[in-house]
N, C-alpha and C positions, 0 to 999 in steps of 0.2 A: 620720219620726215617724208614727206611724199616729194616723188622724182620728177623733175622738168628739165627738159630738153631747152638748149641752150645753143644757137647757133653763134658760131664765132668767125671771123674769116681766117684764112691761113696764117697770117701774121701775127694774129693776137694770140692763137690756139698756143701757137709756138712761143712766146713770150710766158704765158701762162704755165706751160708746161713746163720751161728752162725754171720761172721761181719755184714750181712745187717742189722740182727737182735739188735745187740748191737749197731750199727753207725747209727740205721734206715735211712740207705743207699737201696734203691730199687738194688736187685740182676744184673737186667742189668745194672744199673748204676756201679759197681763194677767191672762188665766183662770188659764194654767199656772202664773203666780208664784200665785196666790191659791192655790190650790190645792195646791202645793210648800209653801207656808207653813202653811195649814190640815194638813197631814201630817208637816212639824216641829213642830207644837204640843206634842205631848206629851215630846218628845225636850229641847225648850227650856222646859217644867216639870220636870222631874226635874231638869236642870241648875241652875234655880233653888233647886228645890229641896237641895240637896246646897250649895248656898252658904251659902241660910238655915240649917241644919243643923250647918254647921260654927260661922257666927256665933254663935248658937244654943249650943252647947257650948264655945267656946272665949271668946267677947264682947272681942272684940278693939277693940271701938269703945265699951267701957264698959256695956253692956247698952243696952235699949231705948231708955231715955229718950236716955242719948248719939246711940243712933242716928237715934230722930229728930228729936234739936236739929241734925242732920249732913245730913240727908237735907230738913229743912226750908229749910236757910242753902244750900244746893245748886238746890234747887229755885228759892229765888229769887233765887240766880245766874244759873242760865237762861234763868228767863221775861225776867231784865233784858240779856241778849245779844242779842235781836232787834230 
């Protein structure tokens, strides 16, 4: 893989450095996922988007309000799993 120089400020170096530390995750392994994921972003909105879209026109969950009496009872399913 060819090497590139990567300025970071002191805060982030350090934050960076504390996860590889505790994930013994190598530092450029860290950058490259961040960065991989920073360049999916937009790929994984349009996906979302074309979900909301379909929901959107077809309300397969009742419309809005269903969806977020669905999305609320979900959410604190979750929070009560940890």
């Amino acid at each position: 893989m060819p090497g590139v120089s990567v300025h970071l400020d002191q805060k982030t170096l350090d934050v960076v450095k504390a996860k590889s530390k505790t994930s013994h995750i190598p530092v450029s392994q860290i950058i490259r996922k961040a960065i991989e994921e920073y360049l999916s972003f937009d790929e994984k909105k349009a996906a979302k988007q074309r979900v909301l879209d379909a929901l959107i026109k077809t309300k397969p969950l009742g419309g809005m309000k269903k969806w977020e009496e669905q999305h609320k009872e979900r959410t604190s399913a979750d929070a009560d799993r940890r």
